[in-house]
C-alpha atoms as one frame of an Amber mdcrd trajectory, in Angstrom:
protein
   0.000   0.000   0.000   0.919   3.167  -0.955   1.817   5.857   1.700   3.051
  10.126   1.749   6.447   8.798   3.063   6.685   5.940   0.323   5.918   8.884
  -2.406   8.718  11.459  -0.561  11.428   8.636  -0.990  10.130   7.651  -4.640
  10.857  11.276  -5.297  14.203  11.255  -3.249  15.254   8.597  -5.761  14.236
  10.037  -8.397  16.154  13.106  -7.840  19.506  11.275  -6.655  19.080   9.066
 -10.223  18.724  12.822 -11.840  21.583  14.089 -10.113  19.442  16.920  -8.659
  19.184  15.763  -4.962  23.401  15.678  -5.426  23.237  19.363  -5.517  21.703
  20.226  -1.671  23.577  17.373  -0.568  26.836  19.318  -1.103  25.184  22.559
  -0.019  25.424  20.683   3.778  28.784  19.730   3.479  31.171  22.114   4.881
  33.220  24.432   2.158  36.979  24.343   1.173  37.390  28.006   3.009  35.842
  26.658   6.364  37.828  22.935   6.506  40.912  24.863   5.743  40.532  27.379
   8.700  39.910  24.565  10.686  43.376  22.999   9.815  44.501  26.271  10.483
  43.200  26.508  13.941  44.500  23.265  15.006  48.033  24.225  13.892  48.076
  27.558  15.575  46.811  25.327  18.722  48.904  22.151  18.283  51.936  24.135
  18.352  51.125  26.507  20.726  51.049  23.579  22.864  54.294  21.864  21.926
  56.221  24.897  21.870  54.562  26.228  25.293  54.671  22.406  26.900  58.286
  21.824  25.859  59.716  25.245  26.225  57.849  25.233  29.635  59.965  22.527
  30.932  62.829  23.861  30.101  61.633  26.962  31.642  60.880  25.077  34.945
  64.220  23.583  35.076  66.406  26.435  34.494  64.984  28.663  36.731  63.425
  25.656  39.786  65.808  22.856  38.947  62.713  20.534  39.089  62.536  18.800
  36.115  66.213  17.317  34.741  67.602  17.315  31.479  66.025  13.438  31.104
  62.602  15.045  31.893  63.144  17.580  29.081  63.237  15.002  27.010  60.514
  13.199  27.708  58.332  16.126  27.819  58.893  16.773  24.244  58.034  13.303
  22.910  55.280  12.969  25.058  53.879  16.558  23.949  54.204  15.409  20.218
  52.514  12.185  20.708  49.651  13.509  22.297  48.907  16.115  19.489  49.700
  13.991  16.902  46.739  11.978  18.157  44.331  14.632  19.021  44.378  16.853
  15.896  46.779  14.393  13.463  43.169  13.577  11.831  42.249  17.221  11.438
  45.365  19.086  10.132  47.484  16.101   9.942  49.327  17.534  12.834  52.803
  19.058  11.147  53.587  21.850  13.846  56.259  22.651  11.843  57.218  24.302
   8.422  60.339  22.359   7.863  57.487  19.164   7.835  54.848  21.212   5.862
  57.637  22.304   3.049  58.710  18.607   2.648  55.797  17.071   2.583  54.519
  19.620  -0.273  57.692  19.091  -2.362  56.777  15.632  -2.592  53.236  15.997
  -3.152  52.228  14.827  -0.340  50.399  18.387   0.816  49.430  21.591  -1.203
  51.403  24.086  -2.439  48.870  26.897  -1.518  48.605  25.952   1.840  51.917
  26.013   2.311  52.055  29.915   3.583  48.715  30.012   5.384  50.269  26.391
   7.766  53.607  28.222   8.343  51.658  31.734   9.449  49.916  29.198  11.640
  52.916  27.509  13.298  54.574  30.537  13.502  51.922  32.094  15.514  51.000
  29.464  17.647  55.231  29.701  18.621  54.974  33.257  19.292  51.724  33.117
  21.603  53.798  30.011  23.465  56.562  32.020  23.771  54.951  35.307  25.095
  52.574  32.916  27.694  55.808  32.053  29.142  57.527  35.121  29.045  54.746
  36.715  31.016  54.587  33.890  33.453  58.273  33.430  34.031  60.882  35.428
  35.162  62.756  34.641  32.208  66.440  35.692  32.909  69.018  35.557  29.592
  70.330  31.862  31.573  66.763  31.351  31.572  66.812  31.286  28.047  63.945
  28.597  26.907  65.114  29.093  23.012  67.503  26.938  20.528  70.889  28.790
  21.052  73.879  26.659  19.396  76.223  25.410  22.987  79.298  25.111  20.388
  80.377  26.281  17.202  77.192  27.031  14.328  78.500  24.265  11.727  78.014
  21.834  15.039  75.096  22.567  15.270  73.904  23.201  11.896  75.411  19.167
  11.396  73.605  18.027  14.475  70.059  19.281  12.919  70.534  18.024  10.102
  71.067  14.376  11.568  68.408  14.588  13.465  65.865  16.096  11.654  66.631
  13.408   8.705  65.925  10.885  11.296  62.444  12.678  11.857  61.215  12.958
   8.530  62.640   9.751   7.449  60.226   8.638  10.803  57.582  10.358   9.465
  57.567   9.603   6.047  57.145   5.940   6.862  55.050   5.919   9.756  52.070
   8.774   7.821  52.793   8.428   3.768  53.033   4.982   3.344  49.807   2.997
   4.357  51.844  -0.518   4.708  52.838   1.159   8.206  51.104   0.418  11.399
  49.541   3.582  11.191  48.105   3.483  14.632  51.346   3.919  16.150  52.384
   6.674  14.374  51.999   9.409  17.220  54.072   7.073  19.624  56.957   6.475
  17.070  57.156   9.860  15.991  56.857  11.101  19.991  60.283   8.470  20.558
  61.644   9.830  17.300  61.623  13.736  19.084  62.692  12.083  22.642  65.571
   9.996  21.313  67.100  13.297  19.240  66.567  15.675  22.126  68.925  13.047
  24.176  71.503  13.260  21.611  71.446  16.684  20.662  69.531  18.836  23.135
  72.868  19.920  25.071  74.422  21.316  21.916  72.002  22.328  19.744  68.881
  22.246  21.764  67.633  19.667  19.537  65.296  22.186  17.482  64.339  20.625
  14.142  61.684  23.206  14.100  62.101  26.957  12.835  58.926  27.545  14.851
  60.219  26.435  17.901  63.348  28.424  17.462  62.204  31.881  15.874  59.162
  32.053  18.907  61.613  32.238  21.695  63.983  34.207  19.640  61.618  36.874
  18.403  59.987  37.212  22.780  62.906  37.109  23.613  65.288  39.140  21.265
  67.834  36.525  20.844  68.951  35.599  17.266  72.561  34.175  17.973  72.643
  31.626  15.139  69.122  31.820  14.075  70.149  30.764  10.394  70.960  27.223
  11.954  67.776  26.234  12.689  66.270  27.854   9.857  68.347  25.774   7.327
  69.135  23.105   8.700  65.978  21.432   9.883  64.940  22.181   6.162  67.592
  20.443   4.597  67.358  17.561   7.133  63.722  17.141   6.888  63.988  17.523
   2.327  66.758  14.319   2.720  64.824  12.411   5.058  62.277  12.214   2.954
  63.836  12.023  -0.099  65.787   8.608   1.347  62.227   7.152   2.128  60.691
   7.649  -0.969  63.799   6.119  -2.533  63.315   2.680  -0.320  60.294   2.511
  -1.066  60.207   0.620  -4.470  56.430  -0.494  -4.450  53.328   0.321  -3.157
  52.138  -2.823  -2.899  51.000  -4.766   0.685  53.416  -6.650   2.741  51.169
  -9.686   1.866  52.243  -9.165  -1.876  55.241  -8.583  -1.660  56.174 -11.774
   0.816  54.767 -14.328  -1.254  58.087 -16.018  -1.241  58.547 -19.286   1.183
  59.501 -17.087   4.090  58.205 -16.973   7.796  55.402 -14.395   7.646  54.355
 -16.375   4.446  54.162 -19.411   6.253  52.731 -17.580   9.724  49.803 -16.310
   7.327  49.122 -19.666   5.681  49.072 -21.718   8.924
């Protein structure tokens, strides 16, 4: 039998076979303009709290002697995790331009958003770095910026290294989907916490021009800025670069073990 509702989704179909009904269907969905300021939001905001988090330790210890260089360390790579999982799935959580650059170059993320992220990161750094300059007695020992301990070239070689290991991280763990995926914030997190070990004494372990130009602009220090401006970049371009070279296929780790090794035989048993 025959009812009004039967008749309203007769006509639904009908339209949606017409192609009509497509048309106020993508009226509800949001625009380009509004999903990219939301992108931009959580930048501004996942940086902010990286920068403010793991410039705030620093902070702490410098001027209260609370938290250790070890805690430094972990404070960064457990910052990173947990924004890489709360707003990775909205603006794929990059928090830094030398990540945004490289991923573009390899296609990986658009040109033309290129600017608008780095205005983003950048400003989430500088609001970090004036909440703790306003809270803090910041003293020039007190210093919560990237400031090379040696010569520049030390430096410039130790960011670099570490932020090829980064990207090269990153690159596996977020661009190619035969990665656990799921782990990606923790890896990446260990990735940050394992470099600021190695390098954090001498460089300060930026690999982030908005973690380093933040404190630097608050602050007025720019004693080898230029390090962390170029090398993170070129660390971050090679990193990437090596990955992409590696990986020959984009084929599933089923297909490409079909060969009489263990996981084949794990999988067939």
């Amino acid at each position: 039998m025959a009812t009004k509702t039967d008749g309203i989704q007769e006509e639904e179909i009908s339209k949606l076979e017409e192609g009509t009904l497509g048309t106020g269907v993508a009226r509800l969905r949001p625009s380009s303009c509004v999903v990219t300021i939301q992108k931009v939001i959580a930048e501004v905001i996942g940086t902010y709290f990286v920068i403010f988090t793991g410039c705030g330790a620093v902070v702490v210890n410098k001027i209260y002697g609370s938290v250790t260089f070890p805690g430094i360390c972990v404070v960064w790579g457990l910052i990173v995790m947990v924004m890489v999982y709360s707003l990775g799935h909205i603006s794929g959580a990059h928090f830094n331009p030398s990540v945004t650059i490289t991923f573009a170059i390899f296609r990986r993320f658009p040109f033309r958003q290129v600017p608008i992220y780095i205005g983003a990161q950048v400003a989430g750094s500088l609001l970090a770095s004036t909440t703790l300059d306003l809270l803090f007695e910041v003293t020039p020992e007190a210093f919560f910026g990237t400031v090379p301990a040696g010569s520049d070239v030390q430096s410039f070689v130790l960011e670099i290294i570490i932020t090829f290991l980064l990207l090269l991280v990153v690159s596996g763990v977020s661009t190619d989907h035969r990665a656990v995926g799921e782990l990606a914030g923790i890896v990446v997190g260990m990735t940050v916490l394992l470099n600021v070990f190695v390098a954090g004494p001498i460089s300060g372990a930026s690999m982030n021009p908005a973690r380093t130009i933040g404190p630097a602009i608050v602050k007025g220090q720019f004693k080898g800025l230029w390090v962390y401006m170029v090398g993170p970049l070129i660390g971050a371009i090679a990193g990437a670069f090596t990955y992409n070279l590696m990986r020959f296929t984009d084929k599933p780790l089923s297909e490409i073990t079909k060969s009489s090794s263990f996981l084949n035989r794990s999988q067939k048993s």
